[in-house]
PDB file of N, CA, C and O in Angstrom:
ATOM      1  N   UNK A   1       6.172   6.602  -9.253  1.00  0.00           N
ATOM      2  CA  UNK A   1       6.565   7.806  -8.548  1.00  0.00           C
ATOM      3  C   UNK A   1       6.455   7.610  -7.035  1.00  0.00           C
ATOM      4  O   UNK A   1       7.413   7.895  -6.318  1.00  0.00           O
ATOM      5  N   UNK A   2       5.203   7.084  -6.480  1.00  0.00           N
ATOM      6  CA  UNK A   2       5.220   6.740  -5.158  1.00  0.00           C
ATOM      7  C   UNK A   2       5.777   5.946  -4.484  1.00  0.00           C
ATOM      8  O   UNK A   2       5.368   5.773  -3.336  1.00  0.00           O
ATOM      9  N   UNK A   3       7.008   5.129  -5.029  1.00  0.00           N
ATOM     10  CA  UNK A   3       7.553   4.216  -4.494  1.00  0.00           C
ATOM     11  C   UNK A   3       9.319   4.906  -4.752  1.00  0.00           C
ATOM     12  O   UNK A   3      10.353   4.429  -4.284  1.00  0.00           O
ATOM     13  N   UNK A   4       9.168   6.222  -5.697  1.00  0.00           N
ATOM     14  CA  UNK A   4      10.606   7.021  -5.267  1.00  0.00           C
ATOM     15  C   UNK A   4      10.362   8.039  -4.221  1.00  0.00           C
ATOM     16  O   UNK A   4      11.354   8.653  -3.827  1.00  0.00           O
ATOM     17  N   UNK A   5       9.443   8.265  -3.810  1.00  0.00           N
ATOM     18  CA  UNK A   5       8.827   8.819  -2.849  1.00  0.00           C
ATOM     19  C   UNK A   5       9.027   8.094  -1.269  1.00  0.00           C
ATOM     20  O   UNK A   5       9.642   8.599  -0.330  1.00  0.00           O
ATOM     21  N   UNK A   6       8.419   6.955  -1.280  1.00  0.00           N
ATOM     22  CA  UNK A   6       8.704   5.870  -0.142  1.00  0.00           C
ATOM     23  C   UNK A   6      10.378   5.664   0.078  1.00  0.00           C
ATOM     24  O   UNK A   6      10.943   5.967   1.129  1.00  0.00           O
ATOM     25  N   UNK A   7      10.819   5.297  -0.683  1.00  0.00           N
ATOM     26  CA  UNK A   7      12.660   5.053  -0.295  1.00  0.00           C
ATOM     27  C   UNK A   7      13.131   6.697  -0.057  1.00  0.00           C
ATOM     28  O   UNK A   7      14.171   6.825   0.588  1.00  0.00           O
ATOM     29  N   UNK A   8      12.571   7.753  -0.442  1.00  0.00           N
ATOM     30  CA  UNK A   8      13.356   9.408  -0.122  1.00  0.00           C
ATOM     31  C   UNK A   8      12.481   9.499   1.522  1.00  0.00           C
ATOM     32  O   UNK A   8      12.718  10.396   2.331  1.00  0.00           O
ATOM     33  N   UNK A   9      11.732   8.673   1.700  1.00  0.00           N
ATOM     34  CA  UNK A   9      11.054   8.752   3.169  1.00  0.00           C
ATOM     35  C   UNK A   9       9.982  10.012   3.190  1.00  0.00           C
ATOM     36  O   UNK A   9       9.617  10.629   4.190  1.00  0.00           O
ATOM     37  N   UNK A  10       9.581  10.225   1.839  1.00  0.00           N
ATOM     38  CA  UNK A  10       9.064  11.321   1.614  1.00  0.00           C
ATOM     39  C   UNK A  10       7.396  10.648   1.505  1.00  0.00           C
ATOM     40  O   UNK A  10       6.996  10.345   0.381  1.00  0.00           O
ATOM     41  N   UNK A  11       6.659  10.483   2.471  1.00  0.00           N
ATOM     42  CA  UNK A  11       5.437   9.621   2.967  1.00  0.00           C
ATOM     43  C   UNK A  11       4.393  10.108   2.864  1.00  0.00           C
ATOM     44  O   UNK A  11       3.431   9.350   2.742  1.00  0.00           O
ATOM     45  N   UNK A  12       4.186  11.532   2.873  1.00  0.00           N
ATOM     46  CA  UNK A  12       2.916  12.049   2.516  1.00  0.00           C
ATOM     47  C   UNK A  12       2.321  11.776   0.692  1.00  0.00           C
ATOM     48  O   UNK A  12       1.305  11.493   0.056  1.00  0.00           O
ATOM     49  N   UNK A  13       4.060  12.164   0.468  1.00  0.00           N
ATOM     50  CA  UNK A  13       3.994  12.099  -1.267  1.00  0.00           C
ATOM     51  C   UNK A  13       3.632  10.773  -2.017  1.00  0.00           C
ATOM     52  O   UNK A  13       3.124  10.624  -3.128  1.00  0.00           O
ATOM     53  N   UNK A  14       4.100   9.716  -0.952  1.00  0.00           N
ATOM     54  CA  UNK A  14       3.967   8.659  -0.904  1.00  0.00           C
ATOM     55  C   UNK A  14       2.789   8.169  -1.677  1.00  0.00           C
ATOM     56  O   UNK A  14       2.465   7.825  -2.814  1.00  0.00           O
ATOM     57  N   UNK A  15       2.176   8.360  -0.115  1.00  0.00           N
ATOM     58  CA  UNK A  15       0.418   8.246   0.335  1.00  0.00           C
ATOM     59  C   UNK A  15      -0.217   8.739  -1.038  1.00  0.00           C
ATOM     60  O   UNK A  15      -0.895   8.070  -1.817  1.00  0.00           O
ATOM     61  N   UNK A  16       0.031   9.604  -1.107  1.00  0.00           N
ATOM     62  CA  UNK A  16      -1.184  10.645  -2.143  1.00  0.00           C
ATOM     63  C   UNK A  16      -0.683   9.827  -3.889  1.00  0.00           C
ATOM     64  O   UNK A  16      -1.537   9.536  -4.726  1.00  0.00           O
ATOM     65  N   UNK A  17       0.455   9.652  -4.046  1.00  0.00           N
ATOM     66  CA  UNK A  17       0.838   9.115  -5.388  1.00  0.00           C
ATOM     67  C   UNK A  17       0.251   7.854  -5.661  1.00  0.00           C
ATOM     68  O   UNK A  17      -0.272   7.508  -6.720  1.00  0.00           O
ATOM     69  N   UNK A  18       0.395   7.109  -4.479  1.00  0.00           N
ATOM     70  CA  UNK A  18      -0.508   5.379  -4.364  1.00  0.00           C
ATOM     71  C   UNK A  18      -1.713   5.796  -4.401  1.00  0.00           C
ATOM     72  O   UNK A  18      -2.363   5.199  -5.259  1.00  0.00           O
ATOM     73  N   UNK A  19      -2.271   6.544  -3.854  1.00  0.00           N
ATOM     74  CA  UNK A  19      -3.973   6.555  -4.091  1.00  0.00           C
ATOM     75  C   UNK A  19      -4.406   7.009  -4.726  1.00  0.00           C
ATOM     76  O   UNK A  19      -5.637   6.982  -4.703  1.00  0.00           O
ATOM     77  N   UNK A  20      -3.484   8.006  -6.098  1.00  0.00           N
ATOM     78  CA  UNK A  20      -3.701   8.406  -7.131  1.00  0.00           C
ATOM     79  C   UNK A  20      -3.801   7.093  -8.399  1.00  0.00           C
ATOM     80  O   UNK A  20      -4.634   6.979  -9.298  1.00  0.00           O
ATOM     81  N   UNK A  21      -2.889   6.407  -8.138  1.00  0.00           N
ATOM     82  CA  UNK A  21      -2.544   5.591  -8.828  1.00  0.00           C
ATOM     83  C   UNK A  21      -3.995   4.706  -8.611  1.00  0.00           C
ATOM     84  O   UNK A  21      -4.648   4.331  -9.585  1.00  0.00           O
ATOM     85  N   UNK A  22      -4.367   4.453  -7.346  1.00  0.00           N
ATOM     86  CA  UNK A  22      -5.657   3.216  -7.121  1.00  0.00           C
ATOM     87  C   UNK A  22      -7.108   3.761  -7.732  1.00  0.00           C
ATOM     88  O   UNK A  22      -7.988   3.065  -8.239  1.00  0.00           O
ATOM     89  N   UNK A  23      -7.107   5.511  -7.501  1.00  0.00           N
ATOM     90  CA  UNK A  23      -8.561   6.138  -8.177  1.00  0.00           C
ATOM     91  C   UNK A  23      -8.311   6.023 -10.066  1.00  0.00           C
ATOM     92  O   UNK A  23      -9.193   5.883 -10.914  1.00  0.00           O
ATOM     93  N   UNK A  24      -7.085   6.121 -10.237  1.00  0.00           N
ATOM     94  CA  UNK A  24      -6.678   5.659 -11.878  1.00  0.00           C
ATOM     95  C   UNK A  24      -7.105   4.595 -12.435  1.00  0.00           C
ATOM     96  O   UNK A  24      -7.610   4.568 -13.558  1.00  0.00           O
ATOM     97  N   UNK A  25      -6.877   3.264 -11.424  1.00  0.00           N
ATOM     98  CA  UNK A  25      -6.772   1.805 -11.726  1.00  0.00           C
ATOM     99  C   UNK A  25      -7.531   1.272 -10.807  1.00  0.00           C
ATOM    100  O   UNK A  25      -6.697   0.646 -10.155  1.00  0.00           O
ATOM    101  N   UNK A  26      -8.460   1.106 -10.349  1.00  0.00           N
ATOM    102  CA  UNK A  26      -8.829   0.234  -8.923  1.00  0.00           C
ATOM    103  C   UNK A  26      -8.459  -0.730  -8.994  1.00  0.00           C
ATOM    104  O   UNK A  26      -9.456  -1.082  -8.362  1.00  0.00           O
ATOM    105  N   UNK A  27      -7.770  -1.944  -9.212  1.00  0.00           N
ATOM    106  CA  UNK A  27      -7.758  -3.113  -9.597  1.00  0.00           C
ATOM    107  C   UNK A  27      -6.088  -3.144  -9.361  1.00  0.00           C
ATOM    108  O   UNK A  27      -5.739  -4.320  -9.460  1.00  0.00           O
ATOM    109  N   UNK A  28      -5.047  -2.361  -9.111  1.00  0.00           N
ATOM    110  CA  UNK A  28      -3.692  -2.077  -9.473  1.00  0.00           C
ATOM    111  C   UNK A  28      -3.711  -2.492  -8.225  1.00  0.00           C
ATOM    112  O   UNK A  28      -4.015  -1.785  -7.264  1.00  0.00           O
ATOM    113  N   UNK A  29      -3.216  -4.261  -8.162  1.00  0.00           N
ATOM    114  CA  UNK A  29      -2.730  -4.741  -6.649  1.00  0.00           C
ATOM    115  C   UNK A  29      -1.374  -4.665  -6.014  1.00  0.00           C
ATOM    116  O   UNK A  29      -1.074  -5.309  -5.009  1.00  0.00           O
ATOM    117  N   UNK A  30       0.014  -3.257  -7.108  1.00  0.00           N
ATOM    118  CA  UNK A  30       0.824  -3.014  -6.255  1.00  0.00           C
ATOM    119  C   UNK A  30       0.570  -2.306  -5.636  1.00  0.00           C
ATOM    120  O   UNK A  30       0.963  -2.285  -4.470  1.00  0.00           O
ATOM    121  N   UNK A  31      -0.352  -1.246  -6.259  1.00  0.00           N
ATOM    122  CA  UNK A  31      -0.492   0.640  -5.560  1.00  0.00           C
ATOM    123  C   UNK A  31      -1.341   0.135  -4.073  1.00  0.00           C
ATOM    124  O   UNK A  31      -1.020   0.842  -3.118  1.00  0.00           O
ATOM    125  N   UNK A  32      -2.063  -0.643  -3.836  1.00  0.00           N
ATOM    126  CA  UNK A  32      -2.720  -1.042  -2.818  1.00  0.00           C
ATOM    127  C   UNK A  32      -1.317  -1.582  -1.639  1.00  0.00           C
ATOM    128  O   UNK A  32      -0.971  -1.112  -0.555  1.00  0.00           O
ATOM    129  N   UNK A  33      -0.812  -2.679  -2.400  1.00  0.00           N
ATOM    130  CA  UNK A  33       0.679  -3.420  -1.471  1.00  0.00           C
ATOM    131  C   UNK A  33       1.128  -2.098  -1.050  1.00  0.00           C
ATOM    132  O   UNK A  33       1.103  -1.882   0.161  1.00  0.00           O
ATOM    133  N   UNK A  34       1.596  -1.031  -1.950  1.00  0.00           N
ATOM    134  CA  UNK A  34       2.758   0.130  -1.520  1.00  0.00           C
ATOM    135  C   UNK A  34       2.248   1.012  -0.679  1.00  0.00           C
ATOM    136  O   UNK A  34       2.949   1.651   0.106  1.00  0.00           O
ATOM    137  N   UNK A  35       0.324   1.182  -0.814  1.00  0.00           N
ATOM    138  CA  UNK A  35      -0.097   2.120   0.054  1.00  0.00           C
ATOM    139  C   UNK A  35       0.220   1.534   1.649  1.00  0.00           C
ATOM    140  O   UNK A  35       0.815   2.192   2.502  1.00  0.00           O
ATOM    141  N   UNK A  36      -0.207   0.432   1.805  1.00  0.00           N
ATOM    142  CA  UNK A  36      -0.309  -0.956   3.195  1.00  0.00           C
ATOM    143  C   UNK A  36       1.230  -0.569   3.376  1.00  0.00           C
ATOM    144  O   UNK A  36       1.422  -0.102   4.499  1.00  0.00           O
ATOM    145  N   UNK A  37       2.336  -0.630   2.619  1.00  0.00           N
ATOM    146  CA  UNK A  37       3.642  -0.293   3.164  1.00  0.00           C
ATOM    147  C   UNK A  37       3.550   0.903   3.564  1.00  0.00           C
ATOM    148  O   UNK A  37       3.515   1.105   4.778  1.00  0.00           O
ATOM    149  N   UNK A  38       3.500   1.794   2.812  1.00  0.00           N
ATOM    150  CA  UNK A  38       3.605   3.359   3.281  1.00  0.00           C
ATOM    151  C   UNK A  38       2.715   3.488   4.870  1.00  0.00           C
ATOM    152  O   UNK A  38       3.399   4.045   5.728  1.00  0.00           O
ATOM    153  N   UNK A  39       1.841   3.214   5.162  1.00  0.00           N
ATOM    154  CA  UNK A  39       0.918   3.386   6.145  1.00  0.00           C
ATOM    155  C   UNK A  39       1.771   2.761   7.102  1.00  0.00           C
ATOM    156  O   UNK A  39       2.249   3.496   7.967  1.00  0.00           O
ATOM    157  N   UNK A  40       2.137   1.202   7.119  1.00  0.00           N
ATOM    158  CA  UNK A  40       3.182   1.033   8.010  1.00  0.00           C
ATOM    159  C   UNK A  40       4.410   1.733   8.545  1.00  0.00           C
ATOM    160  O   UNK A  40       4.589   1.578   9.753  1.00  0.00           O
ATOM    161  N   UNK A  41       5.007   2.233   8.106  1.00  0.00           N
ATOM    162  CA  UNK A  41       6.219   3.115   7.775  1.00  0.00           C
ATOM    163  C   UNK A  41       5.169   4.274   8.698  1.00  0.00           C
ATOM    164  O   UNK A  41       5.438   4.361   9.896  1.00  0.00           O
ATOM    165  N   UNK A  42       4.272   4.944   8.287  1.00  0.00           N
ATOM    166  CA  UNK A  42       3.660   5.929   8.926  1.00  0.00           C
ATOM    167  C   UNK A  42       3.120   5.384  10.601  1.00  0.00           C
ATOM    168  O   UNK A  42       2.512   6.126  11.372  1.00  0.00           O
ATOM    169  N   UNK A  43       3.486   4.018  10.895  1.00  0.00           N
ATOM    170  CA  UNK A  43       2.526   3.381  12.005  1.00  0.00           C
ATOM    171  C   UNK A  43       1.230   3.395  12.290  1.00  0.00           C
ATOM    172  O   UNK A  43       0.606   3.440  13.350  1.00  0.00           O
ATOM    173  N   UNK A  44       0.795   3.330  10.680  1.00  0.00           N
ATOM    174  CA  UNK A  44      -0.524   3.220  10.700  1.00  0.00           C
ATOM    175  C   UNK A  44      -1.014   1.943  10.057  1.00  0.00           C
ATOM    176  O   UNK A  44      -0.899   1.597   8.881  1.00  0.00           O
ATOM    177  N   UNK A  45      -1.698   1.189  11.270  1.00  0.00           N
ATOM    178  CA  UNK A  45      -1.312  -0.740  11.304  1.00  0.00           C
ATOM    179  C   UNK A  45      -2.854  -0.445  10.355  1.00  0.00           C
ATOM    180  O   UNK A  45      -3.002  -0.688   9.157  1.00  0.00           O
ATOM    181  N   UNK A  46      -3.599  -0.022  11.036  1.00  0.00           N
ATOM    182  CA  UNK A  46      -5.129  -0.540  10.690  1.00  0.00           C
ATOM    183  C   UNK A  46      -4.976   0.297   8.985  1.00  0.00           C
ATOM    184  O   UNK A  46      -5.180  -0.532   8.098  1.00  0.00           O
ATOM    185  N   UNK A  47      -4.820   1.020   8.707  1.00  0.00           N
ATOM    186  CA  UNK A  47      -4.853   1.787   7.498  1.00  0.00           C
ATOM    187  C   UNK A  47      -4.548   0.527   6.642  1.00  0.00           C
ATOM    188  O   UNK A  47      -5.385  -0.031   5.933  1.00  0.00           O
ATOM    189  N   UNK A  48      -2.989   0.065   6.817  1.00  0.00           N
ATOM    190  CA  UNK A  48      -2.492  -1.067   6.123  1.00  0.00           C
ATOM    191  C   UNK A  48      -3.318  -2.450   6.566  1.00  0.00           C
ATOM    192  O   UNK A  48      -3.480  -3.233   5.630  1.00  0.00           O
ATOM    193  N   UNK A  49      -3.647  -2.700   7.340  1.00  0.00           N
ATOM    194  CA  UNK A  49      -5.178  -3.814   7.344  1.00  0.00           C
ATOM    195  C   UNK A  49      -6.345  -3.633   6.406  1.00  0.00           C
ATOM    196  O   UNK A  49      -7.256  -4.451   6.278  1.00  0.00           O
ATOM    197  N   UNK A  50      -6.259  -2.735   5.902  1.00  0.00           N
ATOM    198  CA  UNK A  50      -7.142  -1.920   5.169  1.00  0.00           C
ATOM    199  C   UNK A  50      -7.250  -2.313   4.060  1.00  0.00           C
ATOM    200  O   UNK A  50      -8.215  -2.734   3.422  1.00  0.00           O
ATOM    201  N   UNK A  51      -5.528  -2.072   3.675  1.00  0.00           N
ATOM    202  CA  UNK A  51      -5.468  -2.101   2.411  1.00  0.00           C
ATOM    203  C   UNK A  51      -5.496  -3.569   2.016  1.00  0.00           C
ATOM    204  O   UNK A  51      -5.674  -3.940   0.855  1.00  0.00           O
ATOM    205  N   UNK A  52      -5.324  -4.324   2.976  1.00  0.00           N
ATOM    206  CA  UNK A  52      -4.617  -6.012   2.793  1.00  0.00           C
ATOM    207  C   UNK A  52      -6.010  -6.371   2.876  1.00  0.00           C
ATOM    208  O   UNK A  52      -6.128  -7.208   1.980  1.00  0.00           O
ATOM    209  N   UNK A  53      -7.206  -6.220   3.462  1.00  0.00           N
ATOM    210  CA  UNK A  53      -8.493  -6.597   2.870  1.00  0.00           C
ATOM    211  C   UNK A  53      -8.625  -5.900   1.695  1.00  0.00           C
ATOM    212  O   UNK A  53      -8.596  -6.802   0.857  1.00  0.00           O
ATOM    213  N   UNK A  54      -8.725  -5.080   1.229  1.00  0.00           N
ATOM    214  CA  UNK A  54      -8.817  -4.788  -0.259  1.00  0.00           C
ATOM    215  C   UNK A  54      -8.474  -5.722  -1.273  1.00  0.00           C
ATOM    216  O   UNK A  54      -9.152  -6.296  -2.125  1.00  0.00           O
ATOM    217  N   UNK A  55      -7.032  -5.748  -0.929  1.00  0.00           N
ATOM    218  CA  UNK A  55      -6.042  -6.835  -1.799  1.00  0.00           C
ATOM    219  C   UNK A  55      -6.763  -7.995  -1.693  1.00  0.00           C
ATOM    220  O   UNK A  55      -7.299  -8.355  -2.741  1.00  0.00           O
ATOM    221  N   UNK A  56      -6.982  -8.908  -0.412  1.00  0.00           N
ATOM    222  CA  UNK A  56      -7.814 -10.159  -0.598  1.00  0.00           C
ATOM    223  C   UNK A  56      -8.735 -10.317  -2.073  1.00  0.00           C
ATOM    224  O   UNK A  56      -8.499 -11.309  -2.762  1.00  0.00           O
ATOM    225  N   UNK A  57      -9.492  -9.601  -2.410  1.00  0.00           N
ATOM    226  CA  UNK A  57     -10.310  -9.525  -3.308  1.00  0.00           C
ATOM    227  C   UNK A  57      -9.700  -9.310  -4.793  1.00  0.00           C
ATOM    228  O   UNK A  57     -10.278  -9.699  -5.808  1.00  0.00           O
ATOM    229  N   UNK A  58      -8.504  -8.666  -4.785  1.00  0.00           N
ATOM    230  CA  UNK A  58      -7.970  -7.953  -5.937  1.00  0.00           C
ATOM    231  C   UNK A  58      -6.903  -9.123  -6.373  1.00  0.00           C
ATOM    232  O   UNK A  58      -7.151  -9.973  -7.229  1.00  0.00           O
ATOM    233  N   UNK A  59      -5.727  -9.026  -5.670  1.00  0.00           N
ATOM    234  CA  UNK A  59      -5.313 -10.175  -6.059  1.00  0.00           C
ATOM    235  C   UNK A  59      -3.742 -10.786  -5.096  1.00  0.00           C
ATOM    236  O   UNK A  59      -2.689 -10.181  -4.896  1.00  0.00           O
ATOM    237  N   UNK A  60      -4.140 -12.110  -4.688  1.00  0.00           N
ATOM    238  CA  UNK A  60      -4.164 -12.700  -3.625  1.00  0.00           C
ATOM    239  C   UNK A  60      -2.457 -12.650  -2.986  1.00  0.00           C
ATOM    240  O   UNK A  60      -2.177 -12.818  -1.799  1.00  0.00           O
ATOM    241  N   UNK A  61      -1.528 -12.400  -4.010  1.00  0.00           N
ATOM    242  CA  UNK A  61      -0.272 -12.324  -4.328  1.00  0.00           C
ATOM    243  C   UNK A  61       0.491 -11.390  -3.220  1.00  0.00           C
ATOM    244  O   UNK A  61       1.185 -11.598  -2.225  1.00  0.00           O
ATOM    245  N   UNK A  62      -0.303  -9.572  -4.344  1.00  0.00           N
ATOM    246  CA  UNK A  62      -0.040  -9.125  -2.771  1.00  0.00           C
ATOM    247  C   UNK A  62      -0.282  -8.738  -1.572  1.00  0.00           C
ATOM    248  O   UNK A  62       0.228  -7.990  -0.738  1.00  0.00           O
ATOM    249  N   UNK A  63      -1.577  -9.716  -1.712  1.00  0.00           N
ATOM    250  CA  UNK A  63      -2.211  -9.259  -0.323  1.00  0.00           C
ATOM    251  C   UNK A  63      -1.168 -10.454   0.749  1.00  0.00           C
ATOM    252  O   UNK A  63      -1.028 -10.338   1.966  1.00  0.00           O
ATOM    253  N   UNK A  64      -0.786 -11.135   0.205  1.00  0.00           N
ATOM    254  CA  UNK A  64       0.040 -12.245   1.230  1.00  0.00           C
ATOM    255  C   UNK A  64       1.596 -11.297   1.532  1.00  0.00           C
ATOM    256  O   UNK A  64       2.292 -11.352   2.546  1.00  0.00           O
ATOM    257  N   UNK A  65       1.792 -10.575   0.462  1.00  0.00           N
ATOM    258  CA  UNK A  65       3.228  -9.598   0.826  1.00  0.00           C
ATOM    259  C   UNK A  65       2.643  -9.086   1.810  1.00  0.00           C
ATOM    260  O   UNK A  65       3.151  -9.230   2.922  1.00  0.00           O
ATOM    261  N   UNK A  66       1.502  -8.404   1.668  1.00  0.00           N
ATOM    262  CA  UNK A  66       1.471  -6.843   2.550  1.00  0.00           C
ATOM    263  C   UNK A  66       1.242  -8.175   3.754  1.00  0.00           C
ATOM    264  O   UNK A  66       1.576  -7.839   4.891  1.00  0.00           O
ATOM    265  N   UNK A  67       0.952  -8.970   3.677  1.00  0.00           N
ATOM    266  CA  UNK A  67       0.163  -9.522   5.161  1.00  0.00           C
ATOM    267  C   UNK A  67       1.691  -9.901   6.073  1.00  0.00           C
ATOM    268  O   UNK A  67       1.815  -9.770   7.291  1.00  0.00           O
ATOM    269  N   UNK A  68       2.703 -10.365   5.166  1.00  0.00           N
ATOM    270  CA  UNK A  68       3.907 -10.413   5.613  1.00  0.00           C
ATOM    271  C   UNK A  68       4.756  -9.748   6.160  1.00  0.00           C
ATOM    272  O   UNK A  68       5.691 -10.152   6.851  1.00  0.00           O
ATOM    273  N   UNK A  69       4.292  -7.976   5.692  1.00  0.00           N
ATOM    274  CA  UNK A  69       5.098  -6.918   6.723  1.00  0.00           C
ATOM    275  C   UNK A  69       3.957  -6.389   7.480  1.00  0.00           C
ATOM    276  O   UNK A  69       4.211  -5.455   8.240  1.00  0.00           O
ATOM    277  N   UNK A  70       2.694  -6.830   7.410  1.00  0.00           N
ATOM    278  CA  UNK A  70       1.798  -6.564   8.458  1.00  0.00           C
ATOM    279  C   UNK A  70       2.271  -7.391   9.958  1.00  0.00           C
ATOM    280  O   UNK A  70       2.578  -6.928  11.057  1.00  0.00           O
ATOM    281  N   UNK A  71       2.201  -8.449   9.581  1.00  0.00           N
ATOM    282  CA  UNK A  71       2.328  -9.427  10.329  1.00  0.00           C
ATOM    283  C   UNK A  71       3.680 -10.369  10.279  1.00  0.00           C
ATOM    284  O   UNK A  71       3.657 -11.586  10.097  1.00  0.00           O
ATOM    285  N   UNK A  72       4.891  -9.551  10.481  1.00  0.00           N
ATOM    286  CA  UNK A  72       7.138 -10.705  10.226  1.00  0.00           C
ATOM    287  C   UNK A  72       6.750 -11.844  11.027  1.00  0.00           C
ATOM    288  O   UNK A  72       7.548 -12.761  11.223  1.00  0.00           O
TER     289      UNK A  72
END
């Protein structure tokens, strides 16, 4: 849901659907990638730094995506 949310540019809904999804699953290393996108999109760098240390730990895959639109 939070990622038909992200393409309608609809970002709050975004936000709240990914971090629904992460208090569901902690371990769910897209909802973490999509939150780190969404936060970008919002220009919120450190939020998405955030999430990309999280990911380090979770799993390494997409913490190298998110680190890739952290850092083109």
């Amino acid at each position: 849901m939070g990622e038909a949310y992200l393409e309608l540019n609809k970002l709050a809904e975004a936000q709240e659907s990914f971090r629904q999804a992460i208090r569901l699953k902690p371990d769910f290393g897209r909802a973490y990638f999509n939150l780190g996108k969404c936060l970008l999109t919002m220009n919120n760098r450190d939020g998405a730094l955030e999430q990309y240390n999280i990911l380090q730990n979770i799993d390494q895959d997409w913490a190298e995506k998110l680190n890739g639109l952290i850092n083109p």
